[in-house]
mmCIF file as gemmi writes it, N, C-alpha and C atoms, coordinates in Angstrom:
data_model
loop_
_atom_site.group_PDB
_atom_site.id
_atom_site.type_symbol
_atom_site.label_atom_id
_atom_site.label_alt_id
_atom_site.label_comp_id
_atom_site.label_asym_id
_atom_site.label_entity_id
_atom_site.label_seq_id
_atom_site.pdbx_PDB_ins_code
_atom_site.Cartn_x
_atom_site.Cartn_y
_atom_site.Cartn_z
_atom_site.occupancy
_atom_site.B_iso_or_equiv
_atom_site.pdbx_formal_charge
_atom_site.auth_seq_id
_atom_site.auth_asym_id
_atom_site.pdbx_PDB_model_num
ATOM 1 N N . UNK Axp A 1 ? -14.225 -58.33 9.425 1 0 ? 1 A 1
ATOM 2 C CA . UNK Axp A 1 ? -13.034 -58.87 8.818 1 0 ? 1 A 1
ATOM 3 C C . UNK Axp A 1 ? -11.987 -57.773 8.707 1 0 ? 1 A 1
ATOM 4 N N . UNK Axp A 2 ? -11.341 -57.351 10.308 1 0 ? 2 A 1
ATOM 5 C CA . UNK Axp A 2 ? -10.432 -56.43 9.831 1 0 ? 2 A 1
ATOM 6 C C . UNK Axp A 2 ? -9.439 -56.77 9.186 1 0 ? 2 A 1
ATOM 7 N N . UNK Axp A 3 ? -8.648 -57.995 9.191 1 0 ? 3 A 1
ATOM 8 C CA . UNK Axp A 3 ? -7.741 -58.094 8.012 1 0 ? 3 A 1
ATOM 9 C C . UNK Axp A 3 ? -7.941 -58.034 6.799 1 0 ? 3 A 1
ATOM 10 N N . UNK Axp A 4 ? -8.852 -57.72 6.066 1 0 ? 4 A 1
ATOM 11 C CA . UNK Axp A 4 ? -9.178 -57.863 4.645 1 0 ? 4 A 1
ATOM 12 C C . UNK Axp A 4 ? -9.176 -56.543 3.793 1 0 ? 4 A 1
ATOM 13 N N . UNK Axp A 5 ? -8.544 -56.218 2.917 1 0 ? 5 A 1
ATOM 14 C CA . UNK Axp A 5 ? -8.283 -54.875 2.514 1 0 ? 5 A 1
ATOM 15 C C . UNK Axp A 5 ? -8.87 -54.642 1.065 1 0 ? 5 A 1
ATOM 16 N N . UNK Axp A 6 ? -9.445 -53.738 1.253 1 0 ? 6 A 1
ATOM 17 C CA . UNK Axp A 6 ? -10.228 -54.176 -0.643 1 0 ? 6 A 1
ATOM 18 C C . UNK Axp A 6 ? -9.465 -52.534 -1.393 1 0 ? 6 A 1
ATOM 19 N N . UNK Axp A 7 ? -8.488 -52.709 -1.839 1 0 ? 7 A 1
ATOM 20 C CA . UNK Axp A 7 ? -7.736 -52.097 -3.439 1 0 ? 7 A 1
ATOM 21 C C . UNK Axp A 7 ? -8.542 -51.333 -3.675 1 0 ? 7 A 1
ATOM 22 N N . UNK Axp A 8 ? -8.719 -49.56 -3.786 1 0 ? 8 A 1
ATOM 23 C CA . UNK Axp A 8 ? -9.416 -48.613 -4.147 1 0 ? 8 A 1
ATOM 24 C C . UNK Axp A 8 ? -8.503 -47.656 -5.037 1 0 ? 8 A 1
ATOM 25 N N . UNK Axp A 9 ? -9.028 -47.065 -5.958 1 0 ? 9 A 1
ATOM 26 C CA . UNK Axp A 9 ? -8.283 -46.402 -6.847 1 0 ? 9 A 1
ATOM 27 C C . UNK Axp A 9 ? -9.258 -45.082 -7.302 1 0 ? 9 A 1
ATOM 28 N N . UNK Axp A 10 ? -8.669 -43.825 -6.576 1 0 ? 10 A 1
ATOM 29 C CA . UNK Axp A 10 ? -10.014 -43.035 -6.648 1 0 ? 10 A 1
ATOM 30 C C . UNK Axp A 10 ? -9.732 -42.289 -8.562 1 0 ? 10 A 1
ATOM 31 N N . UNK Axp A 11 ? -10.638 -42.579 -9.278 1 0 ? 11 A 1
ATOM 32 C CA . UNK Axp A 11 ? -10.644 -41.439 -10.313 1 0 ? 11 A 1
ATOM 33 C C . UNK Axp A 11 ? -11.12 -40.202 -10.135 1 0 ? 11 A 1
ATOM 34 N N . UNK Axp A 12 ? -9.968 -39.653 -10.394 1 0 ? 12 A 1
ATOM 35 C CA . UNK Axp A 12 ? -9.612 -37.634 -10.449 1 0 ? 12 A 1
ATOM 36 C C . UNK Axp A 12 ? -10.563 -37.461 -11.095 1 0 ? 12 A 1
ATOM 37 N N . UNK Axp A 13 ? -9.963 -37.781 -12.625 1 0 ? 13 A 1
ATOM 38 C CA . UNK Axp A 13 ? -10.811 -37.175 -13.516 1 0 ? 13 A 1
ATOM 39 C C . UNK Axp A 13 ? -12.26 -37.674 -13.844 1 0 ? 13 A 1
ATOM 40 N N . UNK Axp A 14 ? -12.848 -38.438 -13.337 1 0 ? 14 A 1
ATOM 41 C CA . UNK Axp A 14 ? -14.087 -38.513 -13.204 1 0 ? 14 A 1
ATOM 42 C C . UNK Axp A 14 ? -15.142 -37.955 -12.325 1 0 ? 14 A 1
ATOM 43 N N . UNK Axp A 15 ? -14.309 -37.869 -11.042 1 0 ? 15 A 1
ATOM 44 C CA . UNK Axp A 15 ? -15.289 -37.109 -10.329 1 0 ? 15 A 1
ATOM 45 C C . UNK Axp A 15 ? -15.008 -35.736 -10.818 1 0 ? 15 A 1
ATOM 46 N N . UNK Axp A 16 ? -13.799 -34.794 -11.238 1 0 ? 16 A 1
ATOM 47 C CA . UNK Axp A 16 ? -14.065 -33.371 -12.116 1 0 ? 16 A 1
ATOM 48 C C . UNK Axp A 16 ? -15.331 -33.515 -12.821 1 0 ? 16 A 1
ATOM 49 N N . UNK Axp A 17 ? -15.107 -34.494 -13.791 1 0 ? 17 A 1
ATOM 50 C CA . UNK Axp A 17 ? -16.137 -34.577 -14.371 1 0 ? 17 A 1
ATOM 51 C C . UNK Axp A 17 ? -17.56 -34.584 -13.973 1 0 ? 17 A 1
ATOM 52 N N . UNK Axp A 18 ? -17.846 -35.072 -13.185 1 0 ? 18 A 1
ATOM 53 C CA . UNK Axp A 18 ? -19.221 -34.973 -12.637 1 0 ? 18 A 1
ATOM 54 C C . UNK Axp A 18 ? -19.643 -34.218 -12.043 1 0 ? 18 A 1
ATOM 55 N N . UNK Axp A 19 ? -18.039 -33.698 -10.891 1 0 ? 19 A 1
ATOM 56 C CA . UNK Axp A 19 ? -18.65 -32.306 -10.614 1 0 ? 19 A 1
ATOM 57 C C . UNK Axp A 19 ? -18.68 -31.106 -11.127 1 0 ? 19 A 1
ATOM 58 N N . UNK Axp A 20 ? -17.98 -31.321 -12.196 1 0 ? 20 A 1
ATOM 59 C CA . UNK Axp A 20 ? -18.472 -29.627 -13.049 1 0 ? 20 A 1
ATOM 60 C C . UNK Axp A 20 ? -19.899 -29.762 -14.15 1 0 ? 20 A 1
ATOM 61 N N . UNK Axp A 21 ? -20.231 -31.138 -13.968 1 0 ? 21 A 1
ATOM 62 C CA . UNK Axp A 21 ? -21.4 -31.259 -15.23 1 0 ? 21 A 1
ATOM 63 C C . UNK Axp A 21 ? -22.869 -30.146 -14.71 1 0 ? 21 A 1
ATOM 64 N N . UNK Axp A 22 ? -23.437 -30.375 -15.996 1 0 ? 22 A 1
ATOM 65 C CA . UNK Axp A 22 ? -24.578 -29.235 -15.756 1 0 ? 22 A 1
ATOM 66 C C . UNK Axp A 22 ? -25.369 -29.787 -14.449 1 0 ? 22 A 1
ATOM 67 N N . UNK Axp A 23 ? -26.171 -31.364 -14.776 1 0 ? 23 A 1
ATOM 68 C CA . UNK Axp A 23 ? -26.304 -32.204 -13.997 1 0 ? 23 A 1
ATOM 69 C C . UNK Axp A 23 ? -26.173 -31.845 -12.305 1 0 ? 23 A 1
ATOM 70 N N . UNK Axp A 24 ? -24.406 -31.894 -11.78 1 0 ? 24 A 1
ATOM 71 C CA . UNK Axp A 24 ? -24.455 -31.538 -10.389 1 0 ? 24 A 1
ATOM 72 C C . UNK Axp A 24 ? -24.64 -30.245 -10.065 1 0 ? 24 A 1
ATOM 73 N N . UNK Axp A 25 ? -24.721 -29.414 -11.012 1 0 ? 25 A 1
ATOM 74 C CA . UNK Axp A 25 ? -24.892 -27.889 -11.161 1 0 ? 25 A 1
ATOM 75 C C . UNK Axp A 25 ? -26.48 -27.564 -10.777 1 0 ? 25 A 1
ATOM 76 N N . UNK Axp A 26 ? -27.11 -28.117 -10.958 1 0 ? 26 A 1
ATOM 77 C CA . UNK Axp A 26 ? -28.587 -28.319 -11.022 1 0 ? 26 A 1
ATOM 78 C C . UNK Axp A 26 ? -29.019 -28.892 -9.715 1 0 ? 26 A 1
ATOM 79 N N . UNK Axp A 27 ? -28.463 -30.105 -9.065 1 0 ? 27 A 1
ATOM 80 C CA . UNK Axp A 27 ? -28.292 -30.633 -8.12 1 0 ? 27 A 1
ATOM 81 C C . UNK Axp A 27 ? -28.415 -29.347 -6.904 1 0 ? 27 A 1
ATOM 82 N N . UNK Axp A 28 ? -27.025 -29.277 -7.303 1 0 ? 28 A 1
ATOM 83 C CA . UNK Axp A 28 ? -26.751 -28.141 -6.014 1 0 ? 28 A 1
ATOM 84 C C . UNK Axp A 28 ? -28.112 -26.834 -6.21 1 0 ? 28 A 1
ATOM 85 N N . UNK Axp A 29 ? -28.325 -26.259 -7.187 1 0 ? 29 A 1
ATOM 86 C CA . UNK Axp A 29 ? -29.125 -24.984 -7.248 1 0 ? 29 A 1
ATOM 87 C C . UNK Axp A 29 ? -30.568 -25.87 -6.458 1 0 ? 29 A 1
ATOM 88 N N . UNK Axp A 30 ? -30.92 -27.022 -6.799 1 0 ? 30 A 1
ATOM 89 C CA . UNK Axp A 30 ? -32.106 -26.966 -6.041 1 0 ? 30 A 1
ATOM 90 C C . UNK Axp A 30 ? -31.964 -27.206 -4.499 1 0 ? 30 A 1
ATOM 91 N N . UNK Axp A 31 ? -30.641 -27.35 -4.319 1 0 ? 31 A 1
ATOM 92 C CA . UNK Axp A 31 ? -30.604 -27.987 -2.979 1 0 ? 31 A 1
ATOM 93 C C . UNK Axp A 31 ? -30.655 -26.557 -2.197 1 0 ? 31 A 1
ATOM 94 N N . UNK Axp A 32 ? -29.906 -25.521 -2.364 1 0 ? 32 A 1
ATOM 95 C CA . UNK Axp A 32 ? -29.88 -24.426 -1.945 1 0 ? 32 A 1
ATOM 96 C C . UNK Axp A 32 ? -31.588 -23.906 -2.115 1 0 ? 32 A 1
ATOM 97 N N . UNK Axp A 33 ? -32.049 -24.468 -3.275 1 0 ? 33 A 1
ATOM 98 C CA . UNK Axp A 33 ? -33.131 -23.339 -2.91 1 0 ? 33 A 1
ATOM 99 C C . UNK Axp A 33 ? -34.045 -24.4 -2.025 1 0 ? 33 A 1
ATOM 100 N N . UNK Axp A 34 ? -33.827 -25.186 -1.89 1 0 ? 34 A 1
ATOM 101 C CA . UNK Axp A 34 ? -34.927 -26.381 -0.693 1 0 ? 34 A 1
ATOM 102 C C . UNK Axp A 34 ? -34.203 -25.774 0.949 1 0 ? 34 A 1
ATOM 103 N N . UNK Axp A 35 ? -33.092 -25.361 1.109 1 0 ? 35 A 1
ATOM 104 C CA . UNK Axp A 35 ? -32.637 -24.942 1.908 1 0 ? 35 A 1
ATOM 105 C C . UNK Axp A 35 ? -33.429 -23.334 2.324 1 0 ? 35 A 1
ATOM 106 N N . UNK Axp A 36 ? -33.114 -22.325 0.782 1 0 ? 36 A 1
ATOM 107 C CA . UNK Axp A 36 ? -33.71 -21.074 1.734 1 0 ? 36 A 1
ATOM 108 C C . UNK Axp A 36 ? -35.737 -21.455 1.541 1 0 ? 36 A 1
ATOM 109 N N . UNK Axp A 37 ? -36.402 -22.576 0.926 1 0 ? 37 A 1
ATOM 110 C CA . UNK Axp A 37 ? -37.658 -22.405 1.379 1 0 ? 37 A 1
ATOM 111 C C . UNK Axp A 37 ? -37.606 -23.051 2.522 1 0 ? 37 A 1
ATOM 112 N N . UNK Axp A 38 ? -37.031 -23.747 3.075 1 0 ? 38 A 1
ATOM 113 C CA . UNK Axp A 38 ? -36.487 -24.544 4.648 1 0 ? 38 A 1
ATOM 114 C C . UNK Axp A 38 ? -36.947 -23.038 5.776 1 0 ? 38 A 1
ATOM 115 N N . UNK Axp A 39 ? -35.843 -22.074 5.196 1 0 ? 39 A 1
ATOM 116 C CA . UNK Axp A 39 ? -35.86 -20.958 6.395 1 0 ? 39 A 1
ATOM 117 C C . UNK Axp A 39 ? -37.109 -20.245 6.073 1 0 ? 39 A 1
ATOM 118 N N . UNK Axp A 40 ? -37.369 -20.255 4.824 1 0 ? 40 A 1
ATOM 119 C CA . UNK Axp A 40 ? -38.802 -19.063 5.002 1 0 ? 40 A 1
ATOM 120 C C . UNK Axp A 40 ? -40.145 -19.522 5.597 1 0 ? 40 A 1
ATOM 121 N N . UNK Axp A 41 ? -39.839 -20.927 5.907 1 0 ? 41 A 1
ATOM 122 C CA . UNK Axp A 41 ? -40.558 -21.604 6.676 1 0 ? 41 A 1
ATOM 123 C C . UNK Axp A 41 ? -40.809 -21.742 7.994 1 0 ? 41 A 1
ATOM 124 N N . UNK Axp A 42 ? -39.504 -21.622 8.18 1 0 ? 42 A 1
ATOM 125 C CA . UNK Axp A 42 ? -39.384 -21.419 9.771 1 0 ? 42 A 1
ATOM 126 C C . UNK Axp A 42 ? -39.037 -20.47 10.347 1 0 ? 42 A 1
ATOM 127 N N . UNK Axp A 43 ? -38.862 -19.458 9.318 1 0 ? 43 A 1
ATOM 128 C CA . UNK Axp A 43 ? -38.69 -17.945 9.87 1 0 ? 43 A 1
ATOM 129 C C . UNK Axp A 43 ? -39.588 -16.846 9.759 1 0 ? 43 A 1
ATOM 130 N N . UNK Axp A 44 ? -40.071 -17.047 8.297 1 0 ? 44 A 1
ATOM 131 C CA . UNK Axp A 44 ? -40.794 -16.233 7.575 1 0 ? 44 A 1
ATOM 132 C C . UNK Axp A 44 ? -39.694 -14.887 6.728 1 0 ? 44 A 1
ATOM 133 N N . UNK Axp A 45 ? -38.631 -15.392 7.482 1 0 ? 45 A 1
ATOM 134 C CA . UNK Axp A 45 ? -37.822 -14.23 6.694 1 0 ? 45 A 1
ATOM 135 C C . UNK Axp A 45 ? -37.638 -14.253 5.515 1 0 ? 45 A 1
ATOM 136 N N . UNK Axp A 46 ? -37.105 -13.504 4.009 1 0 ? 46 A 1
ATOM 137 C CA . UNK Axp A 46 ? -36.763 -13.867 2.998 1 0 ? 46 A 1
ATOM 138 C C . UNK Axp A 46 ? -34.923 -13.834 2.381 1 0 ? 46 A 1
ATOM 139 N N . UNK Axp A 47 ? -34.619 -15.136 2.68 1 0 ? 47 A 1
ATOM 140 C CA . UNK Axp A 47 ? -33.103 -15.362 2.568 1 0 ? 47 A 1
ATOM 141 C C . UNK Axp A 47 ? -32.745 -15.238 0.917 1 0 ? 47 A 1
ATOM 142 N N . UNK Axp A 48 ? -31.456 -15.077 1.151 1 0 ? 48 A 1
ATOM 143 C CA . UNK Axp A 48 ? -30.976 -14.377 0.04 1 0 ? 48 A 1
ATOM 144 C C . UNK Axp A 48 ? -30.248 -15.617 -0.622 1 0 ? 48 A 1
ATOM 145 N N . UNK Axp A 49 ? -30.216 -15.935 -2.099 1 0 ? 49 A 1
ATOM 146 C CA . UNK Axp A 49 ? -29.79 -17.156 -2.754 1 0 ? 49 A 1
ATOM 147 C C . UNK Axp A 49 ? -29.319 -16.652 -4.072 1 0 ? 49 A 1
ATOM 148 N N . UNK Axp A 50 ? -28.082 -17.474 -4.036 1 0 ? 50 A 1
ATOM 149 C CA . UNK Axp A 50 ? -27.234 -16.879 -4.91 1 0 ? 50 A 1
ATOM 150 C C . UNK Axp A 50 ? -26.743 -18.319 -5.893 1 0 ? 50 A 1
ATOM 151 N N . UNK Axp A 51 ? -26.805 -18.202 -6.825 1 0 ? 51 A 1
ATOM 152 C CA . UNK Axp A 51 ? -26.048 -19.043 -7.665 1 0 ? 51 A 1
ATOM 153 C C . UNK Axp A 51 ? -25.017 -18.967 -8.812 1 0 ? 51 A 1
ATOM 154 N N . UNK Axp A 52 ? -23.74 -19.646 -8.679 1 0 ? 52 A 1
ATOM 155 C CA . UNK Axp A 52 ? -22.585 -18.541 -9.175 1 0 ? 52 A 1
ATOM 156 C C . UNK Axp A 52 ? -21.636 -20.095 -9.819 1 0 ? 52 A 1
ATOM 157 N N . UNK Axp A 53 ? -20.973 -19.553 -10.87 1 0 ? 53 A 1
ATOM 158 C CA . UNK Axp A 53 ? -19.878 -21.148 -11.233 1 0 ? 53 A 1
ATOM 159 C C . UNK Axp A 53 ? -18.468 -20.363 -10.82 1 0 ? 53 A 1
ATOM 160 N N . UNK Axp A 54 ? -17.62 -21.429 -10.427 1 0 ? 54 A 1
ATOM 161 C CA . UNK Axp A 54 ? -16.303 -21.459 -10.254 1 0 ? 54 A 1
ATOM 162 C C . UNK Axp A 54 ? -15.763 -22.43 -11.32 1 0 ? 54 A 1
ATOM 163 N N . UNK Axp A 55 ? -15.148 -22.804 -11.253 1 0 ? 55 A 1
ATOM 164 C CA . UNK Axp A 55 ? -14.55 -24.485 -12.565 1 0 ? 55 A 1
ATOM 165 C C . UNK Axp A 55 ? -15.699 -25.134 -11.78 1 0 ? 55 A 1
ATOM 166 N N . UNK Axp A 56 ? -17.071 -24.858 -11.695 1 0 ? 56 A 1
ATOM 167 C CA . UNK Axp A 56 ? -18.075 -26.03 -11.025 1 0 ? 56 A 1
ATOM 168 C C . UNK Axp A 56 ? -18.87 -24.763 -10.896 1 0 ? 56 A 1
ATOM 169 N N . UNK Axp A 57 ? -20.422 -25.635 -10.943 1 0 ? 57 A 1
ATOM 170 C CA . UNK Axp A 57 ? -21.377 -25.013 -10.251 1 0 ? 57 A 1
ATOM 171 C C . UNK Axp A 57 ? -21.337 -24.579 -8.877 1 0 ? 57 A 1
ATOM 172 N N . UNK Axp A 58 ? -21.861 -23.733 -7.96 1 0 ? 58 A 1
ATOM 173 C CA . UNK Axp A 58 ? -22.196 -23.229 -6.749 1 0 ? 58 A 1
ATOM 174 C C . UNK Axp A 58 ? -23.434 -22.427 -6.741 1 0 ? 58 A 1
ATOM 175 N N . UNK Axp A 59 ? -23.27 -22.221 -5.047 1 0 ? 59 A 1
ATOM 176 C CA . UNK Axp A 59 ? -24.804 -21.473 -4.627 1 0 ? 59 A 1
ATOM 177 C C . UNK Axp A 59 ? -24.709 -21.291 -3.313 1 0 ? 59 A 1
ATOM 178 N N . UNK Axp A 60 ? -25.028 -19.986 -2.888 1 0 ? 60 A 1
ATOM 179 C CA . UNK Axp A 60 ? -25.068 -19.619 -1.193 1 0 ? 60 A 1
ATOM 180 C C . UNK Axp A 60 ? -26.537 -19.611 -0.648 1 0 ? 60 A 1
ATOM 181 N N . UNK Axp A 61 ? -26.811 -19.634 0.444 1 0 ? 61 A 1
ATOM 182 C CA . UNK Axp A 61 ? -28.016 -19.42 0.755 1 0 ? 61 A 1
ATOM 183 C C . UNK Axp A 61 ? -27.351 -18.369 1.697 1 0 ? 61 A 1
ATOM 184 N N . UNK Axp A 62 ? -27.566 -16.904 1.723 1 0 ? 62 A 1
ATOM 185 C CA . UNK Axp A 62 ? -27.366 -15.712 3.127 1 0 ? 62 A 1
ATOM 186 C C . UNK Axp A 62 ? -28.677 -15.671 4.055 1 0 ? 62 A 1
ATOM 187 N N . UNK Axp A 63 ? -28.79 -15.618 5 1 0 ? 63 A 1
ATOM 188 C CA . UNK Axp A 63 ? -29.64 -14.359 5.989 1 0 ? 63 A 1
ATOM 189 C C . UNK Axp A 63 ? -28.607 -13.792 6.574 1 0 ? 63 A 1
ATOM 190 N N . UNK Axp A 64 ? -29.886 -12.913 7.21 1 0 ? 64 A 1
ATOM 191 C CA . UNK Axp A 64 ? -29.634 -12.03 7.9 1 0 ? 64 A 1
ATOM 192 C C . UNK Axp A 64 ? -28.127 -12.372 9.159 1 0 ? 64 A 1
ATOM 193 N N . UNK Axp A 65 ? -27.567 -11.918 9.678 1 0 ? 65 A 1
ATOM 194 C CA . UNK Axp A 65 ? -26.72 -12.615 10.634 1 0 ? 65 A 1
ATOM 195 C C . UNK Axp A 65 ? -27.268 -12.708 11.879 1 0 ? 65 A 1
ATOM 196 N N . UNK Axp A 66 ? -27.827 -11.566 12.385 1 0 ? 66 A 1
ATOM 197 C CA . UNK Axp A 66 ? -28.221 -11.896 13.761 1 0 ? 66 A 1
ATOM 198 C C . UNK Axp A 66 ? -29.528 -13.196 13.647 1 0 ? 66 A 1
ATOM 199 N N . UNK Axp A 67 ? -30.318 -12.957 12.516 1 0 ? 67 A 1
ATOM 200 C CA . UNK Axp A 67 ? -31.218 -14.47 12.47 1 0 ? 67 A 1
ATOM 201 C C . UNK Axp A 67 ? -30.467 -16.055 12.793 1 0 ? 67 A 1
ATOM 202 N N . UNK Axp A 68 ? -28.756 -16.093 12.021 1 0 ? 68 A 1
ATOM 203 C CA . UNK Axp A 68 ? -28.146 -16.853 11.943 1 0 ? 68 A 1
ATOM 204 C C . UNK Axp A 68 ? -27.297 -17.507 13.616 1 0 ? 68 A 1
ATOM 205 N N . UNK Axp A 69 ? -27.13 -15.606 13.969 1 0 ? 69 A 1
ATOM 206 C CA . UNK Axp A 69 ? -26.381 -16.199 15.444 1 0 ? 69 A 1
ATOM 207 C C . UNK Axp A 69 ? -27.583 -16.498 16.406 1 0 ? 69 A 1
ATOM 208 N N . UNK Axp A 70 ? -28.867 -15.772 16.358 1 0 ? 70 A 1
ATOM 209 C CA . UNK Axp A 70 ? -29.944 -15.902 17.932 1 0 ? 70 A 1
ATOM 210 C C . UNK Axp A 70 ? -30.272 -17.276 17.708 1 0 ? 70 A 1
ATOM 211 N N . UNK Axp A 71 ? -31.05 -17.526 16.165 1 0 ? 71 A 1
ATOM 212 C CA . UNK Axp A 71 ? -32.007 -18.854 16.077 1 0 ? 71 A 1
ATOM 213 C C . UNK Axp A 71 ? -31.16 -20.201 15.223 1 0 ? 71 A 1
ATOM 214 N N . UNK Axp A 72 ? -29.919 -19.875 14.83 1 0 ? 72 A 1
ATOM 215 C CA . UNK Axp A 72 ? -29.065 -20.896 13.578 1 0 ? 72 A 1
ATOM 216 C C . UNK Axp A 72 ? -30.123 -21.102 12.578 1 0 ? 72 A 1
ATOM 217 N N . UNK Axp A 73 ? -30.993 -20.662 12.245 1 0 ? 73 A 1
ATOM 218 C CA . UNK Axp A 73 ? -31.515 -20.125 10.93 1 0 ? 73 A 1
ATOM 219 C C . UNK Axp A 73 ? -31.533 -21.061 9.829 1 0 ? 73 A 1
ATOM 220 N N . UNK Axp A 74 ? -30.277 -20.872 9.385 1 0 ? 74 A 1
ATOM 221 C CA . UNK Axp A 74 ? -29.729 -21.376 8.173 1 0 ? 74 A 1
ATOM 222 C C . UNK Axp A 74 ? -28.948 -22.975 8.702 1 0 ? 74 A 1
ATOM 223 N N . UNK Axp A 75 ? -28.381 -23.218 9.919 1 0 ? 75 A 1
ATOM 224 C CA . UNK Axp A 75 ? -27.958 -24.392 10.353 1 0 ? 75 A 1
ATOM 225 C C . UNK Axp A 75 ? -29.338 -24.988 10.168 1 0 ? 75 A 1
ATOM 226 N N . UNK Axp A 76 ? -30.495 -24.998 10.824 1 0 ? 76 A 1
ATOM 227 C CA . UNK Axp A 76 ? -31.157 -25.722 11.598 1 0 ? 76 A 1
ATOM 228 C C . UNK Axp A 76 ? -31.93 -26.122 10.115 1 0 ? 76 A 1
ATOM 229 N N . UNK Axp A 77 ? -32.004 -25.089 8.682 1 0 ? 77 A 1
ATOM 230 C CA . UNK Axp A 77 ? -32.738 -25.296 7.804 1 0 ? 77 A 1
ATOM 231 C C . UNK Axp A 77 ? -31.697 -26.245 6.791 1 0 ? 77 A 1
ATOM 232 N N . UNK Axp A 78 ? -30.17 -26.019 6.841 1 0 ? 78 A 1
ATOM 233 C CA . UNK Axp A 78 ? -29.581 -26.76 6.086 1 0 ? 78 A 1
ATOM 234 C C . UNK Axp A 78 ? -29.886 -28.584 6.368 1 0 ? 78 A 1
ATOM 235 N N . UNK Axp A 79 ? -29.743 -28.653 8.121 1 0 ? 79 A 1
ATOM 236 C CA . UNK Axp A 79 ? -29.737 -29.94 8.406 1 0 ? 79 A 1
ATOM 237 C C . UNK Axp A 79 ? -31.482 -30.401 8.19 1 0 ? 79 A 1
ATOM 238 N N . UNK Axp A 80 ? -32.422 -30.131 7.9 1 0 ? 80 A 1
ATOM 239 C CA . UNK Axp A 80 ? -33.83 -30.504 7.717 1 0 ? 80 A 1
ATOM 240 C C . UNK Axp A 80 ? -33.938 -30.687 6.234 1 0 ? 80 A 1
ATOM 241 N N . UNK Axp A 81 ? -33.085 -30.585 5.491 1 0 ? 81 A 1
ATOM 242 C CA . UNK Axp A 81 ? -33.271 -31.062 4.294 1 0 ? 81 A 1
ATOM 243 C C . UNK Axp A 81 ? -32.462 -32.002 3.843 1 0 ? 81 A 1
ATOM 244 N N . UNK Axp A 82 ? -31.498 -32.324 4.902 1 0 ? 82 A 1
ATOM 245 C CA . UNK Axp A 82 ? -30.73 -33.173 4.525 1 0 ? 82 A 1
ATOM 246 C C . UNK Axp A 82 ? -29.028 -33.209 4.464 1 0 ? 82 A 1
ATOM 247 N N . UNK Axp A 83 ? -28.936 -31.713 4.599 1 0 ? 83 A 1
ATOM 248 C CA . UNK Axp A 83 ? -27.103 -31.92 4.622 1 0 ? 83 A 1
ATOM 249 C C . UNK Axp A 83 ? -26.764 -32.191 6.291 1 0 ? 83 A 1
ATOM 250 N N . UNK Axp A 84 ? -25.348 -32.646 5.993 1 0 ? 84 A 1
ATOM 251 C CA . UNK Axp A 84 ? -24.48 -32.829 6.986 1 0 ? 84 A 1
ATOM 252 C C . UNK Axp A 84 ? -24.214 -31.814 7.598 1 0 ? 84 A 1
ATOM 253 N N . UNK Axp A 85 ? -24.61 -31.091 8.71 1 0 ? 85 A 1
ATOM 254 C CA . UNK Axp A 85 ? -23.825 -29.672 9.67 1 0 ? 85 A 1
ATOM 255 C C . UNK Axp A 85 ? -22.661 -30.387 10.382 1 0 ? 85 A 1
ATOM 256 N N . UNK Axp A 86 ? -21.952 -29.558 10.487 1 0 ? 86 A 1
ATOM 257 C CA . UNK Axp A 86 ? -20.989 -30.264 11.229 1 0 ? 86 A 1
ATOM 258 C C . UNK Axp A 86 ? -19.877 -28.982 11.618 1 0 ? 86 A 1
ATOM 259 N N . UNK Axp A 87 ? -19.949 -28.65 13.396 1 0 ? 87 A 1
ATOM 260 C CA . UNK Axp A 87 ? -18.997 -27.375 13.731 1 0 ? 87 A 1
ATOM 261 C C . UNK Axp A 87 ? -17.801 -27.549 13.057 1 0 ? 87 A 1
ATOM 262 N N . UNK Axp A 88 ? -17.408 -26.863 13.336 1 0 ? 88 A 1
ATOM 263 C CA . UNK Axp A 88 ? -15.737 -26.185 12.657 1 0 ? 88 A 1
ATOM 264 C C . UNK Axp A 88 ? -14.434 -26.359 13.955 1 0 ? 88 A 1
């Protein structure tokens, strides 16, 4: 039904809200760390995980770089748990 248009109204301040709660804060820290046991799995290497707030929770997962450019490392472990990769 492409003519049919359904009225969306995104709330700002709700999604702030959710994304600075402890809640998605928590979210994200396990997701990162399901990510670097992803690589120590398939690497054996031990990746480096960081968890840090901005106005919101965050979290990096590092290796090594050349692990990242020979084998995508960290690509191949992000997308096996579930995130979206997607080039640049």
């Amino acid at each position: 039904m492409a003519g049919n248009r359904v009225e969306f109204q995104l709330d700002r301040a709700g999604v702030s809200e959710i994304l600075k709660s402890p809640e998605m804060a928590a979210v994200i820290n396990e997701t990162a760390a399901a990510v670097a046991d992803q690589v120590r799995e398939d690497t054996g290497e031990e990746p480096e995980v960081e968890s840090y707030t901005t106005d919101r929770g965050a979290a990096a997962v590092g290796v090594p770089v050349t692990l990242q450019a020979t084998d995508g490392a960290l690509t191949r472990a992000a997308a096996a748990v579930g995130l979206v990769v997607v080039p640049q």
